[in-house]
Each structure stands twice: as C-alpha cells, then as structure tokens.
C-alpha positions, 0 to 999 in steps of 0.5 A: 311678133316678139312673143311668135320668135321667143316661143320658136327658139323654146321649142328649137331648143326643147326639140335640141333637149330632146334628142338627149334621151334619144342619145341615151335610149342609143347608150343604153341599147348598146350597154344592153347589147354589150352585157349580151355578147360580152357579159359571163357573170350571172349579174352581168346577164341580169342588165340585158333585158333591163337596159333594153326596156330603159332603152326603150322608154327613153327612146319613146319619150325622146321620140314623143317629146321630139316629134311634138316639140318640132310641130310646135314651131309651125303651129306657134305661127299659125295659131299667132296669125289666127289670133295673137292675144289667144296665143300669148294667153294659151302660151303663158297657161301652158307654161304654168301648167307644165312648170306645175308638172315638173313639180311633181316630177321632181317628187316622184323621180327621187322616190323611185331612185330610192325605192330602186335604191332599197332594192339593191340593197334588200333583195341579194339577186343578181336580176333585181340588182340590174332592175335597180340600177339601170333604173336608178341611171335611167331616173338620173338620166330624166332628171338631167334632162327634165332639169335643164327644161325645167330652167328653160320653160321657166325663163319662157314663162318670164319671158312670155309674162314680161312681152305680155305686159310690156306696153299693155300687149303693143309686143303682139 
C-alpha cells in the first residue's frame, strides 16, 4: 500500500509541476499581446508571432502532461488492485525510462539555446532576433521545469526501489 500512496503524491505533485508551463504559456500570450498593442519599433513587432507559437507550445505541453499526470492518480489504484507486483515492476521500468529521456532532454535543450544563441548573433534581422530569444526563454522556462521533475522522478524511483526491496515485497 506504500508503493499505491508514494506513486500518487509523484503524480499530485507532476500535475502541481505542470501547471507551471500552463502559467508561462498565459505569460508569454500576454508578452505576445503587449508587443502587439504597445510594440512601435520593428524588433518590437518582430516578438508578436514568435511569443505566441512559444505560447502555444508550452500551453500544449502544460495541458498534455497535466491531463495525463491527473488520470495517473486513479489508474495507479486500480492497475495496484489488479496486481500489486505488476504494478511496482511497471512503475520502477517506467521510472528508468523516463529518467533516460530527461537525459536526452538535458542534451538537446542547450544546443538548441546556443543554436538560438548564434542566430542573434549572425543574422542582424529584427524577426530572427525575436525567433531566438523567445526561444531561448521558452528553452529556460522547460528546463526549469523538467529540472525540478527530473529531481522528483528520481527520488521516486529510490523510493519505488527502496519499498521494492524492503522485506522481499511485504511493502505491497
């Protein structure tokens, strides 16, 4: 019963992680908005379309991950009713492959920071200067968030292991 309530609060506090991209989706539709209404410079014109598509990621992935972490919590119960061993074993896999994927994420985000990075610096035009710095703030804003449930899918992971093993499965 254990491994049921430490799986629940992971995905109570993924769905509490989640809305953090919805937040900065809202943040960056008004920073879109704001350029629009308010911007007079050319640069300041450039940021309408690329804040609003960065806007729009964010909202998607915030939405996604927050409706698929929710259902987590009721399916966690019933797939530990159905069979408790299957559940630990699926759980501790998923774990490890997830942790694996952040991996890559932690790889690739910073490339794409610096590619964004070299695009203000090489290409002097006011539209690829708002491409690549509203991407390099959406690629901060996804690895402050990834990075905080990184740390969290890892300490459920220890968890999971730790309940796993203790006692030869008694903890189911």
């Amino acid at each position: 019963m254990e491994i049921l309530k430490v799986a629940q609060e992971w995905a109570r506090a993924e769905v509490f992680s989640t809305r953090f991209f919805i937040i900065f989706a809202i943040l960056f539709f008004a920073a879109s908005a704001g350029f629009w209404q308010l911007g007079k410079t050319e640069l300041a014109k450039a940021y309408v379309i690329p804040l609003l598509v960065a806007g729009v990621l964010l909202m998607t992935i915030g939405l996604g991950l927050f409706f698929t972490n929710k259902s987590r919590i009721n399916q966690f119960e019933k797939a530990y009713q159905r069979d408790a061993i299957a559940f630990s074993t699926s759980e501790i896999a998923r774990t490890e492959s997830t942790l694996k994927e952040y991996t890559v994420v932690f790889k690739v985000v910073p490339v794409i920071i610096i590619v964004a990075a070299l695009l203000i610096i090489f290409i002097n035009t006011p539209t690829w200067r708002a491409i690549g710095i509203t991407t390099i703030a959406m690629m901060i804003v996804i690895l402050l968030v990834d990075g905080t449930a990184h740390a969290r899918m890892e300490a459920y992971a220890k968890q999971l292991i730790t309940l796993v093993n203790q006692d030869g499965n008694s903890q189911l």
